[in-house]
C-alpha positions in Angstrom: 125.9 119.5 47.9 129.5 119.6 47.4 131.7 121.2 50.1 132.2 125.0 49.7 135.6 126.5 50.3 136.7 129.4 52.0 136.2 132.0 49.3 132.9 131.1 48.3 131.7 132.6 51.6 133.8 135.4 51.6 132.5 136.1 47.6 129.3 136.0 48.5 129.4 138.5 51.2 131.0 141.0 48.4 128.5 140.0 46.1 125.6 140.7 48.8 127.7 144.2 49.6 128.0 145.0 45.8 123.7 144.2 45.3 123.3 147.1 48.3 125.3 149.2 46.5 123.5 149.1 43.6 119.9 149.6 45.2 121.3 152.7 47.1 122.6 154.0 43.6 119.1 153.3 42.4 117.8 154.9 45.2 119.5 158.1 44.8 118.8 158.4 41.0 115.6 158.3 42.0 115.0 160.9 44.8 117.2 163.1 42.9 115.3 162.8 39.9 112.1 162.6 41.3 108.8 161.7 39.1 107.0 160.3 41.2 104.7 158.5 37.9 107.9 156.9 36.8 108.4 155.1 40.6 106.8 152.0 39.4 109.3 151.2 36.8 112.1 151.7 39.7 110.3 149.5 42.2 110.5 146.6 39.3 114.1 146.9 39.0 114.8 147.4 42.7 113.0 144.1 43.2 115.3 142.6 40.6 118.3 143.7 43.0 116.4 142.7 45.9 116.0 139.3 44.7 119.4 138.5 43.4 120.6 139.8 46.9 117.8 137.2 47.9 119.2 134.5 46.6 122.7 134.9 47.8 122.1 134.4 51.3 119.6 131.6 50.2 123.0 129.9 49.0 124.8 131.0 52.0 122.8 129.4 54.3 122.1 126.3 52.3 126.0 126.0 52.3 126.1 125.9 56.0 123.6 123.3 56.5 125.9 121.0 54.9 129.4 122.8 55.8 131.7 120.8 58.2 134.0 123.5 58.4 133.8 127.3 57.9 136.8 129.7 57.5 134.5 131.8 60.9 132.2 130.7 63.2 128.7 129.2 61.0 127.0 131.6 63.5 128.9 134.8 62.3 128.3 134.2 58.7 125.1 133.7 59.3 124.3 136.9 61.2 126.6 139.3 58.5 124.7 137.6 55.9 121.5 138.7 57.1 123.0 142.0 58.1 123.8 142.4 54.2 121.0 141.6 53.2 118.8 143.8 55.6 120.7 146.8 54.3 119.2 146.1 50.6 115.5 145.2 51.9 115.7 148.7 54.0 116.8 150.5 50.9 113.7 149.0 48.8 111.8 149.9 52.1 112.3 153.6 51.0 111.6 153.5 47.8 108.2 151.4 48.7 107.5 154.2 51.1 108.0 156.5 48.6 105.2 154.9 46.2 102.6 153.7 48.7 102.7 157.2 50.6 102.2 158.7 47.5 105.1 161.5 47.8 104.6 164.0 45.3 107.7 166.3 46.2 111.5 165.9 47.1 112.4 167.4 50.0 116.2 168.7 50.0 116.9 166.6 53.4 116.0 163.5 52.3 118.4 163.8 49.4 121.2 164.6 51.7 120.5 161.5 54.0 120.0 159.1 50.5 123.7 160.9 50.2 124.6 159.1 53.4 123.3 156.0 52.5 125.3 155.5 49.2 128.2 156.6 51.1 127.8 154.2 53.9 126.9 151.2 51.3 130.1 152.2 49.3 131.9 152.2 52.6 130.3 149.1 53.6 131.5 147.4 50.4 135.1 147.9 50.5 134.7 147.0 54.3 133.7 143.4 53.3 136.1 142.9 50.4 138.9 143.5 53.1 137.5 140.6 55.4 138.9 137.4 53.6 142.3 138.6 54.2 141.4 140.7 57.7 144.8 139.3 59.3 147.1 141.4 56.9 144.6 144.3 56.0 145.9 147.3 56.7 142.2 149.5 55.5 139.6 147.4 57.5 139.7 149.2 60.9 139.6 152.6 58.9 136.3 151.2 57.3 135.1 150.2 60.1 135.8 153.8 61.6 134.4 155.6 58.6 131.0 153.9 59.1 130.8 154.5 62.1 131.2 158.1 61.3 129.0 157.8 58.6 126.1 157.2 60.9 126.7 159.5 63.0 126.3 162.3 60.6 123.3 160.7 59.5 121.9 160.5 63.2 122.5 164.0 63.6 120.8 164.7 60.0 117.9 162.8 61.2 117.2 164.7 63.9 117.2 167.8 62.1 115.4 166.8 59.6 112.6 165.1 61.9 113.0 168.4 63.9 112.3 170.6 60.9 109.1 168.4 59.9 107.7 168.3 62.7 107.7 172.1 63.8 107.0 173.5 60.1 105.0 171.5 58.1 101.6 171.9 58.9 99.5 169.4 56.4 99.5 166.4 59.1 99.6 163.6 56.5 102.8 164.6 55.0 104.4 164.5 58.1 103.5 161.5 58.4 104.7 159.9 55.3 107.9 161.8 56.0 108.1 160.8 59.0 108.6 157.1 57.7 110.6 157.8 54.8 113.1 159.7 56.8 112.9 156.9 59.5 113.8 154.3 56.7 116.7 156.8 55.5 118.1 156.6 58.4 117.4 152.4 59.1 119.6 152.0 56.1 122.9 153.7 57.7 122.2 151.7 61.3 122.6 148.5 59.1 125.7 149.4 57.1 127.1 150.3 60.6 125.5 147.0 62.0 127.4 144.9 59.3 130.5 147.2 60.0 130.3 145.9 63.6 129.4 142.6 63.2 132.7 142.4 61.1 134.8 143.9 63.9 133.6 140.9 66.3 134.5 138.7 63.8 137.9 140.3 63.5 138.6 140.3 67.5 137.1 136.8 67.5 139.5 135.6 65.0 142.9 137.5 65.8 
C-alpha cells in the first residue's frame, strides 16, 4: 500500500462526519414522517450509509497498519475514527428499534431529541472539518463548546421524556420499546460529544 499523506486522514474523518450527517437527516425524515409500513425501505438506505461509513474506517485503519508516520498519534485516529463511526451505527440503532419494536405512533418527544441529534451531527461535522488546520482555527473550541451544550439539552430532554413515559403510559410494552428508542436518541448525542472530546485531547496533545 502506498504511503498515505496527511490529508487523506483528515478527509476521511470529514467524510465519516458527512455519512453521520446524512443518517441523522434520514433519521429525522423518518420520525417526522412516520409510516411505520414504509420503515423497511429506510432501513435499506440507512444501511447503504452505514456501510459506506463502514468502509471508511476500514481504509483508515488499513492505512495505519502500514503508516510510518501520521500527522497525530496512530492511537488518536484510531479512537476518533471509531468515535465517527459509532455515531452512524447508533443512528441506524434507532431506526432498527423503530422497526423491530414495531412502533406504530410518533411521539412528539422523540422528534424533539432526533432534533438534537441532527444538530449535534451537523455540529459535529464542522467540528472535524476544522481539525486539519486546528493550530490557526479560530471556530474549533466554539464547536467543541456547542456540543457540549448540545448534549446537555438532550440529557435534560431525556429525562423528561423517560420521566413522562414512565409515570403516564400505562400499556407496559410501549414503555418498553420507548424506553429503548429514547435511550438510543440520546446514545447518539453522547457520541457526537464523545468525538467532540476526543478532538479536544488531540488538540491539547498537539499545541
Amino acid at each position: 500500500m502506498a504511503r498515505k499523506n496527511d490529508a487523506f486522514y483528515f478527509e476521511a474523518f470529514c467524510a465519516s462526519a458527512e455519512y453521520s450527517y446524512q443518517a441523522a437527516q434520514l433519521l429525522s425524515r423518518v420520525m417526522h414522517s412516520f409510516d411505520p409500513d414504509r420503515l423497511e425501505e429506510a432501513i435499506e438506505e440507512m444501511h447503504t450509509i452505514e456501510q459506506a461509513a463502514d468502509e471508511r474506517r476500514h481504509e483508515v485503519l488499513d492505512a495505519l497498519v502500514t503508516a510510518f508516520v501520521t500527522p497525530i498519534e496512530r492511537e488518536d485516529i484510531a479512537e476518533l475514527s471509531e468515535y465517527l463511526d459509532t455515531v452512524t451505527d447508533r443512528i441506524e440503532g434507532v431506526l432498527h428499534r423503530l422497526y423491530f419494536d414495531n412502533i406504530r405512533e410518533m411521539r412528539p418527544d422523540a422528534l424533539e431529541l432526533v432534533d438534537m441529534v441532527v444538530r449535534g451531527c451537523d455540529s459535529m461535522r464542522k467540528l472535524v472539518g476544522e481539525l486539519a488546520h486546528f493550530k490557526k482555527s479560530k471556530k474549533l473550541r466554539e464547536y467543541v463548546v456547542e456540543l457540549n451544550s448540545i448534549e446537555q439539552e438532550a440529557d435534560a430532554l431525556y429525562m423528561k421524556s423517560m420521566r413522562a413515559l414512565h409515570t403516564t403510559c400505562t400499556d407496559p410494552m410501549v414503555v418498553f420499546t420507548w424506553h429503548e428508542t429514547y435511550s438510543f436518541l440520546e446514545y447518539c448525542v453522547d457520541y457526537c460529544e464523545q468525538v467532540a472530546d476526543t478532538i479536544d485531547t488531540i488538540v491539547m496533545k498537539n499545541s
